[in-house]
N, C-alpha and C positions, 0 to 999 in steps of 0.2 A: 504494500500500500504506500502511495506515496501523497504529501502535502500537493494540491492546488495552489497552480500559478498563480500568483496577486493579476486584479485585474488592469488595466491600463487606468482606472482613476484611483485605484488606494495611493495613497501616499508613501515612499521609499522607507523602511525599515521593517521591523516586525510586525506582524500581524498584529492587533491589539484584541481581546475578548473578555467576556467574564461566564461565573458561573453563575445559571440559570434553572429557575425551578421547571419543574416537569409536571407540576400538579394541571389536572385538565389532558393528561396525554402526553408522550412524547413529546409530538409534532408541535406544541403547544411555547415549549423551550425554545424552538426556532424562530416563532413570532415575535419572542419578548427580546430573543435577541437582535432577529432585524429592526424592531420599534426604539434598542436603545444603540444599535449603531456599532454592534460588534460583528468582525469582521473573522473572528474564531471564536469556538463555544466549548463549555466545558458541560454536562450533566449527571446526576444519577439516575441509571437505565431504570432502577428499583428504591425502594425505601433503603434512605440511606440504615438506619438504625431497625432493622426486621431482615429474618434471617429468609424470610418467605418471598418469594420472588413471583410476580404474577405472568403469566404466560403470554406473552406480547402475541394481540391476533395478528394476523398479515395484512389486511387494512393499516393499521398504524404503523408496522413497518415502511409499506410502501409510499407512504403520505407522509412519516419523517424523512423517508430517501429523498422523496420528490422534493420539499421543502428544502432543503439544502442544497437540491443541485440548482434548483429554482433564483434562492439566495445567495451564493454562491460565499456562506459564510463557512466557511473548512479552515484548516480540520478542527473534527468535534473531536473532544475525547470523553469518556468517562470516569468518574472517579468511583472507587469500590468503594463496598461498605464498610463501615468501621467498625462494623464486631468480627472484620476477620483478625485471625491476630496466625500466619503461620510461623512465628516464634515461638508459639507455647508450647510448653512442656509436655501439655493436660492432654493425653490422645485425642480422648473424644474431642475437645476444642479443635485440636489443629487440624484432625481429620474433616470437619464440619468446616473449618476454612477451607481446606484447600479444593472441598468439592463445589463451596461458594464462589471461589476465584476462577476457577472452570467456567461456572454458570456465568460470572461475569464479562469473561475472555469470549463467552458464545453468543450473548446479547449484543458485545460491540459489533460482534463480526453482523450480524443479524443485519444492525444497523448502518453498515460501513462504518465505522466510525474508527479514526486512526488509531485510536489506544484509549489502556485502562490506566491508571494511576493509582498507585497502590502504597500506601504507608507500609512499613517491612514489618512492622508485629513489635513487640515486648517479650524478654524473656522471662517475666514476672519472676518465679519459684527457683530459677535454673540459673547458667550462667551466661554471661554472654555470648563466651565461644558456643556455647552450644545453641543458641538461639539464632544465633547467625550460620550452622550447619542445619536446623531444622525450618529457616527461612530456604535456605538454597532445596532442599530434599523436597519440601511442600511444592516449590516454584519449578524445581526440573521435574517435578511426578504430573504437572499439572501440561506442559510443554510438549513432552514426550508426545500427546494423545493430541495435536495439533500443528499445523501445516507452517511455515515460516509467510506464509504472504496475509495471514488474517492481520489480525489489529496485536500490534506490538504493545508487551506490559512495562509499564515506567514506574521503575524506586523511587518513589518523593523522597528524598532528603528531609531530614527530621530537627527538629529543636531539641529533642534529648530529655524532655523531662521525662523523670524514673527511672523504669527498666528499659523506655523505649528505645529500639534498632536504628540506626539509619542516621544518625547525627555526626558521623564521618565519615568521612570520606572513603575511609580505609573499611567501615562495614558495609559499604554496597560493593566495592572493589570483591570484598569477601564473597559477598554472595555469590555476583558474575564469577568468581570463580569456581564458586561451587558447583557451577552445571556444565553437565555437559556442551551444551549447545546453547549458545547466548548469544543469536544473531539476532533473535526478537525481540530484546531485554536491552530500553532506556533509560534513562535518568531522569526525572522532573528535580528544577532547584523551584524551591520558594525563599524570595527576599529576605520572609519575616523569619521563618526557619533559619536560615543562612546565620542570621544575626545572633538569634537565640542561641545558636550552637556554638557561638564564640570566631565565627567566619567575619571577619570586618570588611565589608563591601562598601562600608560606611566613610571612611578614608580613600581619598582619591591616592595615596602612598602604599595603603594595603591591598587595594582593590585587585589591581592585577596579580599582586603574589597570591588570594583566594585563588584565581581562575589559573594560574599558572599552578598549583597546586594540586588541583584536580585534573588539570591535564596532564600532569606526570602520575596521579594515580588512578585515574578513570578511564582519561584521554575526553577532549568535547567533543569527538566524534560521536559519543554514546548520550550528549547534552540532547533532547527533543524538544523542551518545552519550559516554559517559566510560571511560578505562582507569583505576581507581584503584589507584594501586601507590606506595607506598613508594618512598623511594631512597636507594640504599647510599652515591652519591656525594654531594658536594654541591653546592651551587646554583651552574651557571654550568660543571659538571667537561663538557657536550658527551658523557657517558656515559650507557651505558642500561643502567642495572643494578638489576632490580626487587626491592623489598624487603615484606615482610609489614608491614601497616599500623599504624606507631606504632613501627615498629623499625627507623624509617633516620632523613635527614635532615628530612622532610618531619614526621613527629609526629602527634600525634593532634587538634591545634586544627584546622591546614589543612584537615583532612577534615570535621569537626563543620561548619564555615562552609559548605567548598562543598555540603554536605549538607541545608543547612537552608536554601540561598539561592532563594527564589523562583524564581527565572530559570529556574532547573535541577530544580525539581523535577517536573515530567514525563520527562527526559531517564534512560533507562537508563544505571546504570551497572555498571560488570565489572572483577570482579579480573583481572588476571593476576599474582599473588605466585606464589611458590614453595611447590610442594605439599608435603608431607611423605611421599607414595607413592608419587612415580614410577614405580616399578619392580613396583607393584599397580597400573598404569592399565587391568589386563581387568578386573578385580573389578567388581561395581558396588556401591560403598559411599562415603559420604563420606569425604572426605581431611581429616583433624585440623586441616589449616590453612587451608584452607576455610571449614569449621564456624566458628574462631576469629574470622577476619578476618570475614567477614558476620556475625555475633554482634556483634563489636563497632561496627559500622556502624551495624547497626539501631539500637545503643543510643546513638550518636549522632548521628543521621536524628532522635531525637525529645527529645534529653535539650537542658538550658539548657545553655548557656555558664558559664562559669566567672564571678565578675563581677571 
């Protein structure tokens, strides 16, 4: 699977999106993305918090397809649910995950949609080496029984509070190494994560050693996708608490640079801030803080730097 061409009117850099409710239907996410002017989308195919997944008829698949080839707002991804966790110790749990992440990996494909996004798990009880050998076993068990062209799974990178996986660099490195075959297997960074975990993107002086860091142990080839969010804590708090962009610790330079940086500018990126509507998420209308935050993107996606 591969990303769609930007069209001759988007504007030179990355893709800019957010994440979008799906209440009312799939296709329904497509609406409120084209209404608030996102140009890639993120969704949950299912209730993010229920293990229960409802059987998508082929009506709604074929009318999310249509809807997106229509809008030509690509690539979607999905993000998994948050009660998988295949770092646990607890069988029953990890086995319940990893036949979850299956079901998730066959939704995307269902819906085209480029990929899933996955947090790596917690090792709660156990250790971390071994949380990060029972992340890689659940994810190459799940691989095995699937084709390299469907929808690619991407490691969110983590903030790190507790037992949670994925807050270095060197534990997604681990996993990728743990499988056999990891041609389908990307990376998602989130900003606010980044910060949390003690990664300073925040310093125009540290910025490039971050990214120069991960490409001696990831490589950016394996980079897909960006979560740009704000953070309420700061740099090194191992918390993940997302902020509207330019109103936490993180500010409004960090995002101009990673926005303008070459490297990255084919790579999707996506809010997840805090909406202003929650509680209007059947509607389909743009959400005030939305609108704000990609607004001021764009206008630093193409404006100079400060000198």
């Amino acid at each position: 699977m591969i990303f769609h061409e930007p069209s001759a009117t988007q504007a030179q850099g990355p893709k800019l999106g957010a994440h979008m409710s799906i209440s009312g239907g799939l296709p329904h996410a497509i609406d409120r993305a084209s209404v608030t002017g996102c140009e890639t989308l993120q969704i949950f195919t299912k209730s993010s918090n229920q293990w229960r997944a409802r059987t998508l008829p082929d009506t709604e698949i074929q009318e999310f397809r249509a809807r997106s080839e229509n809008t030509g707002i690509a690539p979607i991804f999905a993000h998994a649910s948050y009660l998988i966790n295949v770092a646990s110790p607890e069988q029953t749990l990890w086995r319940r995950s990893v036949s979850a992440l299956a079901e998730e990996l066959h939704r995307a494909d269902l819906l085209g949609l480029h990929g899933v996004i996955l947090h790596p798990g917690a090792y709660t009880t156990s250790t971390e080496h071994d949380g990060l050998r029972r992340i890689s076993d659940g994810i190459g068990e799940v691989l095995t029984q699937r084709d390299n062209d469907g929808a690619v799974l991407l490691l969110e990178h983590t903030a790190g509070q507790g037992t949670v996986l994925g807050h270095r660099f060197e534990h997604l490195q681990s996993i990728i190494e743990g499988l056999d075959d990891s041609r389908s297997v990307g990376i998602c960074l989130d900003t606010c994560h980044l910060v949390g975990a003690g990664y300073d993107i925040i310093s125009s002086t540290e910025y490039d050693k971050v990214f120069d860091e991960f490409n001696a142990i990831i490589g950016l080839e394996r980079l897909r996708v960006f979560h740009l969010n704000d953070s309420k804590k700061p740099l090194g708090s191992r918390l993940d608490r997302h902020d509207n962009i330019g109103d936490g610790y993180i500010g409004i330079e960090p995002f101009r640079r990673l926005l303008q940086d070459e490297r990255f500018s084919d790579l999707p990126m996506l809010l997840e801030t805090p909406k202003t509507n929650e509680s209007r998420s059947t509607l389909i209308e743009a959400d005030p803080m939305d609108v704000r935050n990609l607004t001021l993107l764009r206008t630093l996606r193409t404006s100079k730097r400060p000198s």
